[in-house]
BATORNU-318018 format. One line per field, with one value per residue: x negated, y, z of N, C-alpha, C, CB in turn; residue number from 1. Coordinates in steps of 0.001 Angstrom, whole numbers. Glycine has a CB too. Example, Ala and Ser with C-alpha at 12.3 -4.5 7.8 and 13.67 -1.06 7.14 Angstrom:
BEGIN
n.px	(-13190, -12850) .
n.py	(-5690, -2250) .
n.pz	(7800, 7080) .
ca.px	(-12300, -13670) .
ca.py	(-4500, -1060) .
ca.pz	(7800, 7140) .
c.px	(-13200, -12900) .
c.py	(-3300, 30) .
c.pz	(7800, 7870) .
cb.px	(-11308, -14084) .
cb.py	(-4473, -598) .
cb.pz	(9046, 5725) .
i	(1, 2) .
***
This chain:
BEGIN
n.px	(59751, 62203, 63933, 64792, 62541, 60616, 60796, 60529, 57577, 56688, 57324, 55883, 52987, 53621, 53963, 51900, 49685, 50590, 50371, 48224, 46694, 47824, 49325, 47936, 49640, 51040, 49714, 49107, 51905, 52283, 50643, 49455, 49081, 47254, 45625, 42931, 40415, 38226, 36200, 35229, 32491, 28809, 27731, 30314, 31704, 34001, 36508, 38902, 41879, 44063, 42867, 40513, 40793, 41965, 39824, 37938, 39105, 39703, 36891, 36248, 37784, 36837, 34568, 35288, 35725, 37995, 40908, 42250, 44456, 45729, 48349, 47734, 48385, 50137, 49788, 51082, 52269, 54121, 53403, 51177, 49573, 47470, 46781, 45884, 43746, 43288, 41252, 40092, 38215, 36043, 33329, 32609, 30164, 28351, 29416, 29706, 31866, 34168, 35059, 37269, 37868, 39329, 40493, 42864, 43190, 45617, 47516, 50981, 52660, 55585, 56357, 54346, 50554, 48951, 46278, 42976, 41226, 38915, 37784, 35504, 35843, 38666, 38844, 37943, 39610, 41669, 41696, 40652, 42846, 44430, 46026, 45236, 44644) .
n.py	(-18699, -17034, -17559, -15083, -13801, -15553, -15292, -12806, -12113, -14132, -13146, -10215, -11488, -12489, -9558, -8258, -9612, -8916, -6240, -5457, -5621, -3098, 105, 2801, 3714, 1781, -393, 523, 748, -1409, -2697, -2500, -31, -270, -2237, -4357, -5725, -8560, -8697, -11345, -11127, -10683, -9416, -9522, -7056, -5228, -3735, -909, 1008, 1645, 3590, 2962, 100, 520, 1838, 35, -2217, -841, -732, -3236, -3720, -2040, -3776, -5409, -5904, -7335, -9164, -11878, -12468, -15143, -17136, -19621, -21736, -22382, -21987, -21855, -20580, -19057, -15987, -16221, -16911, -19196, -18679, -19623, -18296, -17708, -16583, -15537, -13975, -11178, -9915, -6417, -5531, -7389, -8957, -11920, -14848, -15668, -18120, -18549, -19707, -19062, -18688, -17194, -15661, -14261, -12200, -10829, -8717, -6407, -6294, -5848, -6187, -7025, -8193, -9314, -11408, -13531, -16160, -18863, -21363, -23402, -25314, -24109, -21445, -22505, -23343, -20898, -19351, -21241, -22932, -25833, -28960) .
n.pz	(25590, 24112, 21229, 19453, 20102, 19472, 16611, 16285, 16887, 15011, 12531, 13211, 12626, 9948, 8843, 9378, 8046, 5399, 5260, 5232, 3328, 2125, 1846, 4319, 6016, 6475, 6951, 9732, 10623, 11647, 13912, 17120, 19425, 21100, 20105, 19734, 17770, 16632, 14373, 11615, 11538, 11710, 13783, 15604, 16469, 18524, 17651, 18924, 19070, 16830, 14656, 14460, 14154, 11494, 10264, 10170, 8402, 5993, 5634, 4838, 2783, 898, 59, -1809, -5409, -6194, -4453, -2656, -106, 2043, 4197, 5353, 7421, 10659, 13800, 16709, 20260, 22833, 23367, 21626, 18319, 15979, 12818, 9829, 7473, 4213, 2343, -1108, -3890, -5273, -5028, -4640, -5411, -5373, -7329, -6552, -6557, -4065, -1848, 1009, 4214, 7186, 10873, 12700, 15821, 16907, 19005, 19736, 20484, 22349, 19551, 17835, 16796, 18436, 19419, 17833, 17169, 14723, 14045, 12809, 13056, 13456, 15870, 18161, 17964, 18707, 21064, 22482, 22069, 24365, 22782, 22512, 21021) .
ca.px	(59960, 63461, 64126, 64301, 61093, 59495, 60760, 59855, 55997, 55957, 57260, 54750, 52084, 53575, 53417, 50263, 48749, 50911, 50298, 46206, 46381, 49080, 48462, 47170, 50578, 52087, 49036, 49177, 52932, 52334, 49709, 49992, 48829, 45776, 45199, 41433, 39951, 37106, 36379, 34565, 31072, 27845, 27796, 31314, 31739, 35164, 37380, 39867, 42649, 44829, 42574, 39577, 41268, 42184, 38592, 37419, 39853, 39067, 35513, 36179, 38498, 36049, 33325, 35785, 36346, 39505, 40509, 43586, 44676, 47391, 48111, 48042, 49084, 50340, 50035, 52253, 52945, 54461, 53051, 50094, 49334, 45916, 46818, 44661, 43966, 42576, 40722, 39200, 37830, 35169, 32084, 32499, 28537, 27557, 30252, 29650, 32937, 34393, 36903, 36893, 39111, 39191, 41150, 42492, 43626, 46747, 48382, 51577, 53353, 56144, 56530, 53277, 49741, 47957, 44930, 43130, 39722, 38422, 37254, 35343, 36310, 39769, 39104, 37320, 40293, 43118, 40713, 40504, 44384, 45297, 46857, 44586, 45239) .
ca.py	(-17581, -16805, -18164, -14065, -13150, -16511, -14580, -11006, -12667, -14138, -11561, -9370, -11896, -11996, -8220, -7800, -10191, -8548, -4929, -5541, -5244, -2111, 1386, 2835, 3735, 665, -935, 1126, 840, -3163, -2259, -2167, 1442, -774, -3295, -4831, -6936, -9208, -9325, -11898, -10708, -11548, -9108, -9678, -5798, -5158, -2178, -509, 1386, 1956, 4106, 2270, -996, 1046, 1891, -1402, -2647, 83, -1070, -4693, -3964, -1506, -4413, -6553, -5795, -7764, -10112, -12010, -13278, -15592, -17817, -21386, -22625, -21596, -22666, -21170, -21229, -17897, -14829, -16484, -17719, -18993, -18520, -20175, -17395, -18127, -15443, -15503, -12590, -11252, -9150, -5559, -4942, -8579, -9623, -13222, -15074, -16297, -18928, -19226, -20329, -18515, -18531, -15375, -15864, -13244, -11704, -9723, -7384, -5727, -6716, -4969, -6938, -6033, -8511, -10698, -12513, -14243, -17808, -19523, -22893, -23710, -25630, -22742, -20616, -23046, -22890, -19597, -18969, -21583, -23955, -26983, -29623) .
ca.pz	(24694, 23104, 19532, 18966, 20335, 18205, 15262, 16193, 16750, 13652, 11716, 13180, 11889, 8664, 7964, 9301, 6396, 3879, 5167, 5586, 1593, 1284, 2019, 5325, 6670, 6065, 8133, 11386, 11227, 11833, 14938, 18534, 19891, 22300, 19263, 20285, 16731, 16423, 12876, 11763, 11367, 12293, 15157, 16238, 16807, 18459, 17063, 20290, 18699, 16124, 13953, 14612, 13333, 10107, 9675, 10087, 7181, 4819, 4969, 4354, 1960, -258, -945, -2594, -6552, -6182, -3256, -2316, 1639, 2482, 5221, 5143, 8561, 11610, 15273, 17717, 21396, 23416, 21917, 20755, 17292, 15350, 11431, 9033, 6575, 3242, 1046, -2579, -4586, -5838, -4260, -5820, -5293, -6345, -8270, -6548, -6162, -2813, -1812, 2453, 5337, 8697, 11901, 13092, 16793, 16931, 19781, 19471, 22082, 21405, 17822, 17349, 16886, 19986, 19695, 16687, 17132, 13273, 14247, 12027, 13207, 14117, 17494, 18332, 17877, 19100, 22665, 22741, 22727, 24816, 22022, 22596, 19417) .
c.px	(61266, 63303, 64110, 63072, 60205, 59455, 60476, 58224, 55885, 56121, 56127, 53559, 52433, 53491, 52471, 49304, 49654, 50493, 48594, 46012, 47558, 48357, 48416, 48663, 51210, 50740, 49414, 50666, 53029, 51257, 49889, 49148, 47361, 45499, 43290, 41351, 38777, 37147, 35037, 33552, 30117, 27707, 29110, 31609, 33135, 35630, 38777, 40837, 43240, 43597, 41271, 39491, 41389, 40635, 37747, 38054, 39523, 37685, 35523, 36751, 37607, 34546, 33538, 36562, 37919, 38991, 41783, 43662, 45926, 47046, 48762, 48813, 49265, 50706, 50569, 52425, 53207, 53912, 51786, 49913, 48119, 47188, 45529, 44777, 42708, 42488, 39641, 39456, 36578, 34560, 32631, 30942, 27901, 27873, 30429, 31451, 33096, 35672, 36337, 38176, 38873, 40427, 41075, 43689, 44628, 47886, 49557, 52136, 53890, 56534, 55485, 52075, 48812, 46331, 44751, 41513, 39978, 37673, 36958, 35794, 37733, 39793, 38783, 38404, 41310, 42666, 41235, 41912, 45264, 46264, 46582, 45221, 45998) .
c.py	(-17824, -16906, -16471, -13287, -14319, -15417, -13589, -11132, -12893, -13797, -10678, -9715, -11802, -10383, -7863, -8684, -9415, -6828, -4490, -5265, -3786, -925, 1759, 3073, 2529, -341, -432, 1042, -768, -3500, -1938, -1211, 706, -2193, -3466, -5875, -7037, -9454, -10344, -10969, -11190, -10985, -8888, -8387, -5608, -3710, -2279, 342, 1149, 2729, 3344, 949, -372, 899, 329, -2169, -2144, -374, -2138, -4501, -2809, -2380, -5521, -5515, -6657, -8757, -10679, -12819, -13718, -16820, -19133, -22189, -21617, -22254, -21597, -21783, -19617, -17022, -15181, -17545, -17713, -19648, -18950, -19510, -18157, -16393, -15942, -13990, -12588, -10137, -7906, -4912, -6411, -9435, -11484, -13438, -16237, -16659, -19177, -18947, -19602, -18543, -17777, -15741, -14574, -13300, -10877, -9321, -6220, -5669, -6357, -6324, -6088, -7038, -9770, -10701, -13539, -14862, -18163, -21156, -23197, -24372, -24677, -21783, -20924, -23083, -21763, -19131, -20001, -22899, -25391, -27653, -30372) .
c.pz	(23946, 22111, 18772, 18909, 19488, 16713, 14990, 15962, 15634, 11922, 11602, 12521, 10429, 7947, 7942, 8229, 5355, 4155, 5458, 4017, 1465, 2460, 3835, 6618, 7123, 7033, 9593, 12373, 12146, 13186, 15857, 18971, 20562, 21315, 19024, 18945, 16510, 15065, 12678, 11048, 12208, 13851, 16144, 17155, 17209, 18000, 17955, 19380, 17124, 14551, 13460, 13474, 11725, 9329, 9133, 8200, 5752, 4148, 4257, 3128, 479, -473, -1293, -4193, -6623, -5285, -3191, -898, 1336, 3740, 4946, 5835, 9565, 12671, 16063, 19162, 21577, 22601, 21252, 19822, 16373, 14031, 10581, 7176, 5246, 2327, -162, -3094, -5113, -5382, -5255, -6170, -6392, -7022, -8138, -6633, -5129, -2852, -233, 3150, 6584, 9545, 12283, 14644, 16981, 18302, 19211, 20731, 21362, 19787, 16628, 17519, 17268, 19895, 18354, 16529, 16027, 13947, 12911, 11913, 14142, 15460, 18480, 18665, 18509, 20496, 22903, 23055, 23232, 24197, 22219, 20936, 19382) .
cb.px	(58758, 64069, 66187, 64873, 60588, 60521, 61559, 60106, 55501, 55728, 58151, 54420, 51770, 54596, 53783, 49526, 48826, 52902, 51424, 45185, 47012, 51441, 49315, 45814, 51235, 52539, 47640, 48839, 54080, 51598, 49124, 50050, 50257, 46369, 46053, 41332, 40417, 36931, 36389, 34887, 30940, 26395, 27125, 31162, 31262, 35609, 37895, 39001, 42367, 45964, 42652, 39667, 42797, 42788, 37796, 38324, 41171, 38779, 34452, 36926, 40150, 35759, 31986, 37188, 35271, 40422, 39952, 44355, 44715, 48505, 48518, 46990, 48193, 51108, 48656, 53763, 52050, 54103, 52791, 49180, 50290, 43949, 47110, 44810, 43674, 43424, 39824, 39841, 37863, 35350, 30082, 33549, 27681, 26918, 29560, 28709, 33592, 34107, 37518, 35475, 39018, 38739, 41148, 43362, 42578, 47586, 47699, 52487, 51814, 55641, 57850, 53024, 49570, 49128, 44711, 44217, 39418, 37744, 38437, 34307, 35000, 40397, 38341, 36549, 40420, 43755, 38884, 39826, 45291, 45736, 46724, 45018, 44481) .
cb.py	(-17406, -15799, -19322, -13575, -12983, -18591, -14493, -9920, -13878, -15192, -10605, -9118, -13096, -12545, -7176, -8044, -12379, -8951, -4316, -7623, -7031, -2699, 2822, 4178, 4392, 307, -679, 2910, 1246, -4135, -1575, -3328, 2377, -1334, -2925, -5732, -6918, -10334, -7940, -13079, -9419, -11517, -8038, -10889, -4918, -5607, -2171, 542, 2308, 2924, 5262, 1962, -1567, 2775, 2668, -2405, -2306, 1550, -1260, -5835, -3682, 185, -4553, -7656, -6289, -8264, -9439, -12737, -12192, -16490, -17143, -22172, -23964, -20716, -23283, -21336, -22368, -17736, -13049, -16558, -17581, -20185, -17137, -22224, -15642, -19632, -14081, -16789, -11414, -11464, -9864, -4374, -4900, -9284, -9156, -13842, -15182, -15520, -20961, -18528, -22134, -17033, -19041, -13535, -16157, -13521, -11051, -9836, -6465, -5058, -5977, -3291, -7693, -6447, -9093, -10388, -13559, -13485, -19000, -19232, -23728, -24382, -26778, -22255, -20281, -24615, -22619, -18869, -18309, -20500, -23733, -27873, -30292) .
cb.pz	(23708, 23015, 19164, 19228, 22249, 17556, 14739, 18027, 17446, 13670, 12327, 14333, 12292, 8304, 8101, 10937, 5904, 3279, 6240, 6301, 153, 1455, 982, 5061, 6130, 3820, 7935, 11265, 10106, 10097, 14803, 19564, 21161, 24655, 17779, 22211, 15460, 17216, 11536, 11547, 11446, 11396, 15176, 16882, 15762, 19631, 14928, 21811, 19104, 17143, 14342, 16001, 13987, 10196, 10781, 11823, 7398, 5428, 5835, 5220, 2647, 72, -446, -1356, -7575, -7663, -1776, -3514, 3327, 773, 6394, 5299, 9171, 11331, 16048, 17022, 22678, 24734, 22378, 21407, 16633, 16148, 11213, 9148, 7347, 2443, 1834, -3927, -3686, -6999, -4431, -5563, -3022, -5917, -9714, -5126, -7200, -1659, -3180, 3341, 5740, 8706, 12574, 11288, 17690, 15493, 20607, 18419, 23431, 21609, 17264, 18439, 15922, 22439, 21531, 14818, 18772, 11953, 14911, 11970, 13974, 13346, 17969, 17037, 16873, 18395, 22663, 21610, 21706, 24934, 20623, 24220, 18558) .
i	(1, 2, 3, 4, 5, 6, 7, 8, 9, 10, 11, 12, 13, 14, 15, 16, 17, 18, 19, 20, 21, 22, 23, 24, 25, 26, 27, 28, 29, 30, 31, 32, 33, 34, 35, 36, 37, 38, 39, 40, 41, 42, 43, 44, 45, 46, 47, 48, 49, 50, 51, 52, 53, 54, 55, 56, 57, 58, 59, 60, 61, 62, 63, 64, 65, 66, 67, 68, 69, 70, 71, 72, 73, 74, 75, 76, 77, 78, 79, 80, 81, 82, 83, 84, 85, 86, 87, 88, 89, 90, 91, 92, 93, 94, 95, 96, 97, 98, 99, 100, 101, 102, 103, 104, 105, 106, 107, 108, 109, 110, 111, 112, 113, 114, 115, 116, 117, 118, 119, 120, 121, 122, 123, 124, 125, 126, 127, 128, 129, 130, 131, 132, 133) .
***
């Protein structure tokens, strides 16, 4: 992979964590048209497009009274990279407060983020795309 296409990839990862919190435009623009995501959940439900993915987000993002994501680490080979996302917040239903770690296995294509399976366990995730440790 070209030293420009490393940086177009992880560009794309970086907007897509900063544009997963900003408004709905500003998500979809950061989204590959056939973008397939495993969110983590218990039934590991995938969401196929563009709009789909939106929905998905919207939900997560209305049963947090406040929340904050950032990314900790980052493994890299060709277009695939597992990000080790960190979120804290606070429930907006049960007001608990959460501090957790997840692996979000990230494809890009095109400069767009075409595929992203939430691993709970990083070997798990560095498998899955190929990275080994």
């Amino acid at each position: 992979m070209s030293q420009e296409n490393v940086e177009i990839r992880n560009q794309a990862v970086r907007d897509f964590v900063a544009a997963f919190e900003d408004d709905d435009d500003a998500f979809r623009a950061v989204l590959h048209p056939e973008i397939e995501w495993y969110p983590i959940e218990e039934n590991r439900t995938p969401t196929h497009g563009i709009e789909a993915a939106l929905r998905n987000r919207n939900q997560w993002l209305d049963t947090w009274d406040e929340h904050r994501l950032g990314i900790e680490e980052v493994v890299e080979e060709g277009p695939n990279v597992v990000a080790l996302i960190h979120l804290n917040g606070r429930g907006k239903t049960s007001g608990v407060e959460v501090d957790v770690r997840f692996y979000a296995q990230i494809r890009v294509q095109h400069g767009k983020v075409v595929y992203i399976y939430d691993h709970e366990e990083r070997a798990a995730a560095l498998e899955a795309a190929g990275l080994g440790e």
